[in-house]
C-alpha positions as CSV (number, residue, x, y, z in Angstrom):
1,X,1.1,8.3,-11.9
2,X,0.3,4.8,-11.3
3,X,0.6,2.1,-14.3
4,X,-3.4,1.2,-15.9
5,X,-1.6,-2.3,-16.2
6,X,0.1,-2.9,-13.0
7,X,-0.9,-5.8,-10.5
8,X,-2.1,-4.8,-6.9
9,X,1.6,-6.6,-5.9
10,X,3.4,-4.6,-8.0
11,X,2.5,-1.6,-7.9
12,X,2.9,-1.7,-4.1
13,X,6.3,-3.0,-5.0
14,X,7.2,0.4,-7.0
15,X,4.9,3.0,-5.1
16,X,5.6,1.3,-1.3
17,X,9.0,0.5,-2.2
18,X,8.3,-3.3,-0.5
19,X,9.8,-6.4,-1.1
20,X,7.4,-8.7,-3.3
21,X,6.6,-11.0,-0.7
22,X,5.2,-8.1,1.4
23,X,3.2,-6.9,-1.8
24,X,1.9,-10.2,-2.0
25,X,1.3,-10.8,1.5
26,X,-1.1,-7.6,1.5
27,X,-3.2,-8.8,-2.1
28,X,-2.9,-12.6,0.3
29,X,-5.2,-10.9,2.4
30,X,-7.5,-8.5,-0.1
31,X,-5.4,-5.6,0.6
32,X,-5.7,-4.5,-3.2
33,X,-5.8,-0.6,-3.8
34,X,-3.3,2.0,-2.2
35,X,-6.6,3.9,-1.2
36,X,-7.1,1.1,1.1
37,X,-3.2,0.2,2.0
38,X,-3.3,4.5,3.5
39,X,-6.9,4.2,5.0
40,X,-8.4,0.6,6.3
41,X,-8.1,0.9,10.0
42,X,-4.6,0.1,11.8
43,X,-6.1,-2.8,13.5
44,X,-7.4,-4.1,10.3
45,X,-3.6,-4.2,9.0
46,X,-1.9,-5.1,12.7
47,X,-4.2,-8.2,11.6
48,X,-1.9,-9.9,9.0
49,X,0.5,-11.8,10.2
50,X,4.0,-10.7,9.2
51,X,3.7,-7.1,9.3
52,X,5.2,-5.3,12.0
53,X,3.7,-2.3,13.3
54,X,6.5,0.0,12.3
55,X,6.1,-1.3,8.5
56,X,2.6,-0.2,8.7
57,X,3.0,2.7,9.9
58,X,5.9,3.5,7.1
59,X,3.5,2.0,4.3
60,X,0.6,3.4,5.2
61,X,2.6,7.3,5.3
62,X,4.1,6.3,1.8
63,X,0.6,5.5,0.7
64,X,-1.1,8.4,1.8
65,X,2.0,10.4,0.0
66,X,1.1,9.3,-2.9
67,X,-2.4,9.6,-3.2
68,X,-2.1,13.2,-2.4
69,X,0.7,13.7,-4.7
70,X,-1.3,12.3,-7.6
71,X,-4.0,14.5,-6.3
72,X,-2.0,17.2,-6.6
73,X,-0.6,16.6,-9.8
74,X,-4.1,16.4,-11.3
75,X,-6.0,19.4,-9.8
């Protein structure tokens, strides 16, 4: 369950398991909720400079895993 008190970089820091200059990099550019980390388009993401496909692709998966998990836990 996510933290009510946890900054957009951190909790992509714990959830994401990025570096804080990633998470930062992401909130740089109004990427703020893990809803929209799993599910802006690719292209959207490809868009920031410093990300590397293959790190979207792994953030975006570890995203969407956690949103469902949370899901889950609460149905």
């Amino acid at each position: 369950m996510d933290m009510p008190d946890d900054k957009p970089s951190d909790l992509f820091v714990r959830v994401l398991a990025i570096d804080k200059a990633i998470a930062d990099l992401l909130v740089a550019n109004e990427i703020t909720t893990l809803e929209e980390v799993a599910y802006v388009p690719q292209a959207e993401l490809e868009e920031i400079k410093g990300l590397s496909a293959e790190l979207i692709t792994s953030i975006r998966q570890r995203a969407r895993s956690h949103l469902l998990r949370d899901v889950m836990g609460r149905s």
